[in-house]
C-alpha positions as CSV (number, residue, x, y, z in Angstrom):
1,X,45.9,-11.9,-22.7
2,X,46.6,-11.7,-26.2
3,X,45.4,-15.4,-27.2
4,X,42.4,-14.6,-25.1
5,X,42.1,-11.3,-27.8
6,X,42.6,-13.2,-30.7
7,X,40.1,-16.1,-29.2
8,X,37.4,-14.1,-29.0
9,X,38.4,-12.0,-32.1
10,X,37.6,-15.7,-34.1
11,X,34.8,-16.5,-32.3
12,X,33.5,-13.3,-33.2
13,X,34.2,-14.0,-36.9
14,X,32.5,-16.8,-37.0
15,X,29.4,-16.2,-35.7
16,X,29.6,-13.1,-38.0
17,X,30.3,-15.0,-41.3
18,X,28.0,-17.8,-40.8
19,X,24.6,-17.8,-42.0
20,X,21.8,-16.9,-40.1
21,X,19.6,-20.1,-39.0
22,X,16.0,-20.1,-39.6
23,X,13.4,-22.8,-39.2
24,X,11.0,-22.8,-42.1
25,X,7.7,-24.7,-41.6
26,X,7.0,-28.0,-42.8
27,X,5.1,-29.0,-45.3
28,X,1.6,-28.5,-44.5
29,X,2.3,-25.8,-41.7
30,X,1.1,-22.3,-41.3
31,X,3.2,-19.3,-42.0
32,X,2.3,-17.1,-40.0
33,X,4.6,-16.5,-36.7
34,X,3.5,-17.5,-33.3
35,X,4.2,-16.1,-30.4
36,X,5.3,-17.4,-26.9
37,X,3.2,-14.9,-24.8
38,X,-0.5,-14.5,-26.2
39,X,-1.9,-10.8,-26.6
40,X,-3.8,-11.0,-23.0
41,X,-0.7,-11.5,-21.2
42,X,1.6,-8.9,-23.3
43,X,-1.3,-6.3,-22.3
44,X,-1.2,-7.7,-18.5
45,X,2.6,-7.2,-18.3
46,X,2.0,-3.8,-19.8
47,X,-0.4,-2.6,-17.4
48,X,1.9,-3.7,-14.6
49,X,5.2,-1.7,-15.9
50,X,2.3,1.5,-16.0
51,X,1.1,0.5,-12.8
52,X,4.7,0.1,-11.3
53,X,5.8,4.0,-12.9
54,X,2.3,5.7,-11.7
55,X,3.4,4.1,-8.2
56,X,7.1,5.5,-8.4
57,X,5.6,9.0,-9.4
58,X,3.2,9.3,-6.5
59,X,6.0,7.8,-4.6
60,X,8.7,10.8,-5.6
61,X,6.0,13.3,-5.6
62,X,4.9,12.4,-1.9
63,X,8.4,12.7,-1.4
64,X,8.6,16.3,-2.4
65,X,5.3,17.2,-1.0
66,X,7.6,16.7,3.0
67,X,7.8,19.6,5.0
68,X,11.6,18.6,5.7
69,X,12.1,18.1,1.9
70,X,10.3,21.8,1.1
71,X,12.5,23.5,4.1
72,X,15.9,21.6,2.8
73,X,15.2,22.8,-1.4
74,X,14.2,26.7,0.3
75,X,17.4,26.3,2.2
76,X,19.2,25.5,-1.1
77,X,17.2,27.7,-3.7
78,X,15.6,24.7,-5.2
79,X,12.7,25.5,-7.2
80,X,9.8,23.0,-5.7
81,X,7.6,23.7,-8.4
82,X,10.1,22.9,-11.2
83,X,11.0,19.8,-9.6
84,X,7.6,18.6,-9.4
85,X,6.6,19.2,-12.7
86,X,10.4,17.6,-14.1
87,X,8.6,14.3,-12.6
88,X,6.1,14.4,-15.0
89,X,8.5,14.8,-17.5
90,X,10.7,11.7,-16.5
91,X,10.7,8.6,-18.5
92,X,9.9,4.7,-16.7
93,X,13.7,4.4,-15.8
94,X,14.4,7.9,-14.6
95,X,11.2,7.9,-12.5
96,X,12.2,4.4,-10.7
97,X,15.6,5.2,-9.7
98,X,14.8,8.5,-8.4
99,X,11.8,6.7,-6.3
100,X,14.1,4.0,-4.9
101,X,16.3,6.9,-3.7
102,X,13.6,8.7,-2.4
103,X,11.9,5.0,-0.8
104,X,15.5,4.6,1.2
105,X,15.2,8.4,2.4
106,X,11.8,8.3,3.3
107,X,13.0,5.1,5.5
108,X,15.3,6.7,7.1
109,X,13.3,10.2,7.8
110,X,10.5,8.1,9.2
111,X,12.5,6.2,11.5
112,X,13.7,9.5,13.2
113,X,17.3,8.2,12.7
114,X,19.2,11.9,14.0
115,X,22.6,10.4,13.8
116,X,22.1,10.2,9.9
117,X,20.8,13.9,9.2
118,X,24.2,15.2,6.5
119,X,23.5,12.4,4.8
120,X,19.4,12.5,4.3
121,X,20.2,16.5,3.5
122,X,22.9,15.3,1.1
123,X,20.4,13.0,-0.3
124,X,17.3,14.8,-0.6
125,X,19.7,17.3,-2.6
126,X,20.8,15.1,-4.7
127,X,17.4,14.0,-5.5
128,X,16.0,17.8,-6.4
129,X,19.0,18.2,-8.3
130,X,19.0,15.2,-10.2
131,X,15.1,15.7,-10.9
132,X,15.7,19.5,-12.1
133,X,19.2,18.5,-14.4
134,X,17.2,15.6,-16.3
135,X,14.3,18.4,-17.0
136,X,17.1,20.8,-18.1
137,X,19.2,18.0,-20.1
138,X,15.6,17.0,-22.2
């Protein structure tokens, strides 16, 4: 373990101390940078990350929008109103891992499955809680 340490403690050094690699043009060549992806395609990708979060919102707020969701936060004192406006609030990463979690319990709701109820409760918690403790934590 300790010649693995001091393996990647040289490695380290060395990429550290040696100097930085850069192609200069030619003689005759541009300056000016080019780019791998052209501007049409940066936008496109663009679009489809703010596509994919305006999907994951509508998909957490249909969530909360349930009757079973609305009765399970009432049960628990869960301020609905607060949780739907934290999901406004949330940032692109947030937004999709709540809206996985909610995609899975949505599944499960939908397919009636009654052996799995503790768990969809525990989850649909979870979810309100983690929505209402990002809003408090920004």
């Amino acid at each position: 373990m300790r010649s693995m340490c001091a393996f990647v403690a040289v490695v380290l050094s060395v990429l550290m101390a040696a100097p930085r690699i850069q192609a200069s043009p030619g003689p005759g060549q541009a300056t000016a940078p080019t780019h791998i992806a052209g501007q049409a395609i940066l936008d496109a990708a663009i679009q489809e990350r703010a596509r994919a979060t305006d999907q994951d919102r509508e998909t957490v707020r249909l969530f909360l929008e349930r009757a079973d969701v609305r009765a399970i936060a009432g049960k628990y004192g869960i301020d609905m109103r607060r949780a739907e406006s934290a999901v406004t609030a949330m940032d692109a990463s947030e937004i999709a891992s709540i809206a996985a979690q909610a995609r899975t319990t949505e599944g499960t709701l939908a397919g009636g499955q009654g052996s799995v109820t503790i768990s969809t409760t525990a989850i649909i918690i979870g979810l309100l809680v983690l929505i209402l403790l990002i809003v408090a934590l920004h």
